[in-house]
C-alpha positions in Angstrom: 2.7 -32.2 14.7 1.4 -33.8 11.6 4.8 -35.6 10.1 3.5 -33.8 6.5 3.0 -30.5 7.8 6.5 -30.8 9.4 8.2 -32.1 6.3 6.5 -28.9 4.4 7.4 -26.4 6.6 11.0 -27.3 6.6 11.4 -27.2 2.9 10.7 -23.4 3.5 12.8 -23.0 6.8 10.5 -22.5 8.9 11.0 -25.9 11.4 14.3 -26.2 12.9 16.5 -29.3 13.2 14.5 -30.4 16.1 11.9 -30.0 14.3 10.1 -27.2 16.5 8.5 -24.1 14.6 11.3 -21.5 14.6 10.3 -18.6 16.9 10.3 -15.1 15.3 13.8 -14.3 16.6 15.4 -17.7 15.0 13.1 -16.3 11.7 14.8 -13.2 11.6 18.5 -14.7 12.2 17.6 -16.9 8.7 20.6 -16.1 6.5 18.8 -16.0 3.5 16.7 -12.8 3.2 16.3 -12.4 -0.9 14.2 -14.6 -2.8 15.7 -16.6 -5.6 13.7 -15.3 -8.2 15.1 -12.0 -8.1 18.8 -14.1 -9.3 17.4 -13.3 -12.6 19.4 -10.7 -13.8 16.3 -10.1 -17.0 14.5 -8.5 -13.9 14.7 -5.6 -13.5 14.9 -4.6 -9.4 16.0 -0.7 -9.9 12.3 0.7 -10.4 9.5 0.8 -7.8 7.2 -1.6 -9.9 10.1 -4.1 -8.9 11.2 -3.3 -5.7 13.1 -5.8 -3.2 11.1 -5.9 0.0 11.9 -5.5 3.2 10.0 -6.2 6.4 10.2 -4.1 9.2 7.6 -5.4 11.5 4.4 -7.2 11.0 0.9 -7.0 12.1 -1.3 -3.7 11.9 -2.8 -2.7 15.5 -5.5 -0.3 13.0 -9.3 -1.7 12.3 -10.4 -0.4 9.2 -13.1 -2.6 8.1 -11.9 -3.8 4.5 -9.0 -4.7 5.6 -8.0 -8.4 6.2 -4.6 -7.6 8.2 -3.5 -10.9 7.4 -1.1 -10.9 9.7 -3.1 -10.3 12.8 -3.2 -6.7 15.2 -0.7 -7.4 17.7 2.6 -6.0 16.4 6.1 -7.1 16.2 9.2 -5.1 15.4 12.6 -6.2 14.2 15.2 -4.8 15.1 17.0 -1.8 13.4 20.3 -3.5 13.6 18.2 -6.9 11.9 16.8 -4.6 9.6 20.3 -3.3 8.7 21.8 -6.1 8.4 19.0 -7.4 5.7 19.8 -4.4 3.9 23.6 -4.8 3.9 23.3 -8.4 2.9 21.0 -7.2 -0.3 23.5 -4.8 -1.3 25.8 -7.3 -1.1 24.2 -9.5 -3.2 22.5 -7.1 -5.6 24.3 -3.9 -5.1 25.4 -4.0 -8.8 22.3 -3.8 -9.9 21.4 -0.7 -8.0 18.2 -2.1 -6.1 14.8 -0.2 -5.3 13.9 -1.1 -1.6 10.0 -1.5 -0.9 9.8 -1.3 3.1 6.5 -3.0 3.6 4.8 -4.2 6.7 1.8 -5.5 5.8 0.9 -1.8 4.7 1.7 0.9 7.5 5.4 1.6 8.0 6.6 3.8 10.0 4.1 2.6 12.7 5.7 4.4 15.3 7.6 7.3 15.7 10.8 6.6 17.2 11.3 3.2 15.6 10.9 4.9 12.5 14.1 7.3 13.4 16.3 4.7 14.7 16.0 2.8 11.2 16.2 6.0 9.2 19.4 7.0 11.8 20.9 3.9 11.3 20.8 4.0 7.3 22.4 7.1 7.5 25.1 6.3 10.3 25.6 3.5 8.0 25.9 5.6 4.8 24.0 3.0 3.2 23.1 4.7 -0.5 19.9 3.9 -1.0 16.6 4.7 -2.5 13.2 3.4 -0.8 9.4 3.2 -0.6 6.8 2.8 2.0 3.0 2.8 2.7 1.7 4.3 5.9 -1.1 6.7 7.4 -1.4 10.1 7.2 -1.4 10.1 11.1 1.8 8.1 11.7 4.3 10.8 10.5 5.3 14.3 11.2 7.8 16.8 9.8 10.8 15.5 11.7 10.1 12.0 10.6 9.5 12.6 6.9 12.8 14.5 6.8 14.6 12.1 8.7 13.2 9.5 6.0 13.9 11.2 3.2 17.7 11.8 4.4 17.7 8.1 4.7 16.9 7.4 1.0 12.7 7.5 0.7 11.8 9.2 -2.2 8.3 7.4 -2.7 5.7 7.2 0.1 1.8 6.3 -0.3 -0.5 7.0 1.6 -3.9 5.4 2.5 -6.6 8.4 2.0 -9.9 5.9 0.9 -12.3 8.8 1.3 -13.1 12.4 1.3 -16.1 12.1 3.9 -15.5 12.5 7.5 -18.5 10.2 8.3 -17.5 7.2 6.2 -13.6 7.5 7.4 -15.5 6.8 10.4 -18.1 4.3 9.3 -15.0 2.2 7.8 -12.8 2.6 11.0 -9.6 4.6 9.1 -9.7 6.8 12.1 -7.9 9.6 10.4 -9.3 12.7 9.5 -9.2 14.9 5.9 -7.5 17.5 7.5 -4.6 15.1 8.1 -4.7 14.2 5.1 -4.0 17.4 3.6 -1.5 17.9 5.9 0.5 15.0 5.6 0.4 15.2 1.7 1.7 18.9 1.9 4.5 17.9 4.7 5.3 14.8 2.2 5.2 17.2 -1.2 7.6 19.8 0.5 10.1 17.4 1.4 10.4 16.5 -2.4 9.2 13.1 -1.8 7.0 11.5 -4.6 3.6 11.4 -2.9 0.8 8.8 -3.7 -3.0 8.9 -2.8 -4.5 5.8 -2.4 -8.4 5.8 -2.4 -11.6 3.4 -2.0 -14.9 4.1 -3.7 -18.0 2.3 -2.6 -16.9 1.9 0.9 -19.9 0.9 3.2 -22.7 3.4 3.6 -20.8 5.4 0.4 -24.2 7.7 -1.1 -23.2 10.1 -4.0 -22.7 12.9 -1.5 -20.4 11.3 0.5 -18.2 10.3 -2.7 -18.8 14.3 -3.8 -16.1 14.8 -1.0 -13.9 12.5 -2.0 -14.3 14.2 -5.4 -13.4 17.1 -4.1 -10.4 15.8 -1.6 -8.8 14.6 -5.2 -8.9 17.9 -6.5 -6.8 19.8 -4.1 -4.5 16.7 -3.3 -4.0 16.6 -7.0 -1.5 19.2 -7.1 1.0 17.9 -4.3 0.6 13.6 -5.1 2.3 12.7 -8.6 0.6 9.4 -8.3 -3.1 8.4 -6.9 -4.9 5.0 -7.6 -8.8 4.7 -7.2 -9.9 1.5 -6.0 -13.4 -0.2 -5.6 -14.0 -1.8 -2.5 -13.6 -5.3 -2.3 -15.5 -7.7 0.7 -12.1 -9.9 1.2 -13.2 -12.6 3.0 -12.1 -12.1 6.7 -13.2 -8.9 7.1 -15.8 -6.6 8.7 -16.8 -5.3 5.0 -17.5 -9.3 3.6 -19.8 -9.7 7.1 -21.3 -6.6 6.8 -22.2 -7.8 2.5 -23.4 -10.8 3.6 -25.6 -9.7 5.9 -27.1 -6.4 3.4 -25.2 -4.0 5.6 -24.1 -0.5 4.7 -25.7 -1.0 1.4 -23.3 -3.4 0.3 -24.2 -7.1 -0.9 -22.0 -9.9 -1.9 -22.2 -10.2 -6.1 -19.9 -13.0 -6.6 -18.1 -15.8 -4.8 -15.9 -16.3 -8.5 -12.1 -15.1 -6.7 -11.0 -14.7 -10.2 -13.1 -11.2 -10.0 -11.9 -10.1 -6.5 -9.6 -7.3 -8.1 -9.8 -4.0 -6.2 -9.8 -1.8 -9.6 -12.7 -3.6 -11.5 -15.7 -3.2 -9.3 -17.0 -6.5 -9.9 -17.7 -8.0 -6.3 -20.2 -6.1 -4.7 -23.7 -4.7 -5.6 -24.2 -1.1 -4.0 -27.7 -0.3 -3.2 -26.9 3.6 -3.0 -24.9 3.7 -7.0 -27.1 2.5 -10.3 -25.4 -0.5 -11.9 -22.2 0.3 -13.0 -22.1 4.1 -11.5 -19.2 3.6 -9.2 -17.3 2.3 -12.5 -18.3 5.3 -14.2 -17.1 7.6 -11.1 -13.6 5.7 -10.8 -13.4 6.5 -14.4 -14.3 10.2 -13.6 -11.3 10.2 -10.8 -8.6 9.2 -12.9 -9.0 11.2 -15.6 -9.5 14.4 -13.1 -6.3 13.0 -11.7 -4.5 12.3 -14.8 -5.4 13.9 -17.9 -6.5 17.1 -17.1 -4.6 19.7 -18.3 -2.7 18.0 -20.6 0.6 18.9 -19.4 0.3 17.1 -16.1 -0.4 14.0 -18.4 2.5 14.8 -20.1 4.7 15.5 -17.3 4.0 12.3 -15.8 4.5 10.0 -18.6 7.6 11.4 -19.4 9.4 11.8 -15.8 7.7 8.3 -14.3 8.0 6.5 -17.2 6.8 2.9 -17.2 7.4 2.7 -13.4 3.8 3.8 -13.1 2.5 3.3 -16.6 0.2 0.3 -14.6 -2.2 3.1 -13.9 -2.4 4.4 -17.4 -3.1 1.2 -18.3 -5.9 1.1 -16.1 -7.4 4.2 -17.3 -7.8 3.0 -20.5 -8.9 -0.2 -19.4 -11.4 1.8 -17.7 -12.2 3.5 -20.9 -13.1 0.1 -23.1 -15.2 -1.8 -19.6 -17.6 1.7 -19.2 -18.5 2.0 -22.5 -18.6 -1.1 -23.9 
């Protein structure tokens, strides 16, 4: 191996003393989980918008076609005593501070059923006092799980909805259905969890009846999800979605090459064949102010029991506002 490469690799920890690339298992025995920057004590680590994460497993096995899964499909787990341990050496460092937890793997956790119980057992056999986060699909959980998560601390999940339309779930590989959707939501809602929607406008082959049914998905989720965001799709480079804009596929085209303008909420990377120049803008608009300001109470209820933890999508909104009009 190139003596530079080498050299770089061990100022992260990632080579080993003889200087071989550490295996996953000598990864996860690295005693120093946390990364520095969080030693600053002007940060604030108690709120979701600042969450300490912690990795469960990495890799996503799913093949939804604007995704670039940068960490590949084929899945590895840690542990749940590794996992436990991470958490115990957090709390030990930060417990003062009363850390949020942000259980990410690369997107989707729990993945499967019963490694998601043996974690959430463990943090409860452990009586670890904690309050969490994750991200996962609507067809990766079920009642036992969620409640069994919840007991364990979650009080925040997201899940990825992108679309209303049966066909384009399909067209953009989600492989999850609206029905399970709404029933995951509900399930999620009942267990008093804080519920967010997570959706994708302008996903390949998207027409203006196929975003009616997203329309009208945001509607009745509306009233179990305290939090939604409304993307635009973005052609990452590396996945199915950039190939098929390159190529004029799915009425998508590539607009820009200029990085500084690949930002899921502005809309600015891709020309839709199917929308009028700056339609899907308009509609993404149109869903957050469905979501958020109508009636006024909800607005009001939000602002004042989220707080600035999610004041990043009011923000939004009214950047929205000013970028339509202007």
């Amino acid at each position: 191996m190139d003596q530079s490469v080498v050299a770089e690799l061990k100022e992260y920890g990632f080579v080993n003393n003889s200087e071989n690339i550490l295996t996953s298992d000598e990864v996860h025995e690295l005693k120093h989980f946390i990364n520095n920057l969080f030693s600053d004590k002007s940060i604030d680590i108690n709120t979701s918008s600042n969450a300490l994460v912690i990795e469960f497993l990495r890799a996503c096995p799913f093949a939804c076609n604007y995704c670039y899964r940068a960490t590949g499909r084929t899945v590895r787990y840690k542990s749940h005593k590794k996992i436990i341990a991470e958490i115990k050496h957090t709390l030990h460092t930060f417990g003062k501070r009363n850390p949020y937890f942000y259980f990410n793997s690369g997107g989707t956790w729990p993945l499967g059923k019963q490694h998601g119980l043996d974690i959430c057992n463990e943090i409860i056999k452990s009586n670890l006092k904690i309050n969490w986060l994750t991200t996962t699909r609507v067809d990766t959980i079920d009642e036992e799980l969620l409640a069994c998560m919840k007991k364990a601390g979650c009080n925040h999940i997201a899940f990825g909805i992108e679309s209303g339309d049966p066909e384009i779930l399909r067209y953009s590989g989600k492989a999850q259905t609206v029905e399970g959707a709404l029933r995951a939501i509900k399930l999620a809602h009942k267990m008093g969890m804080l519920t967010q929607t997570d959706f994708v406008l302008g996903l390949p082959f998207e027409n203006r009846e196929t975003i009616k049914n997203t329309y009208k998905l945001i509607k009745e989720v509306r009233q179990y999800s305290g939090i939604a965001n409304f993307a635009i799709l973005v052609p990452y480079p590396g996945t199915e979605a950039y190939e098929m804009a390159l190529k004029g596929e799915g009425g998508i085209k590539i607009k820009t090459r200029d990085w500084t303008e690949y930002g899921k909420n502005a809309g600015n990377t891709i020309i839709h064949e199917n929308f009028r120049r700056g339609e899907l803008q308009r509609f993404q608009l149109k869903c957050f102010l469905a979501y958020y300001l109508f009636p006024p109470t909800r607005f009001i209820k939000y602002f004042d029991s989220y707080k600035l933890m999610n004041l990043f999508s009011v923000r939004r909104m009214f950047h929205l506002f000013s970028r339509v009009f202007n």
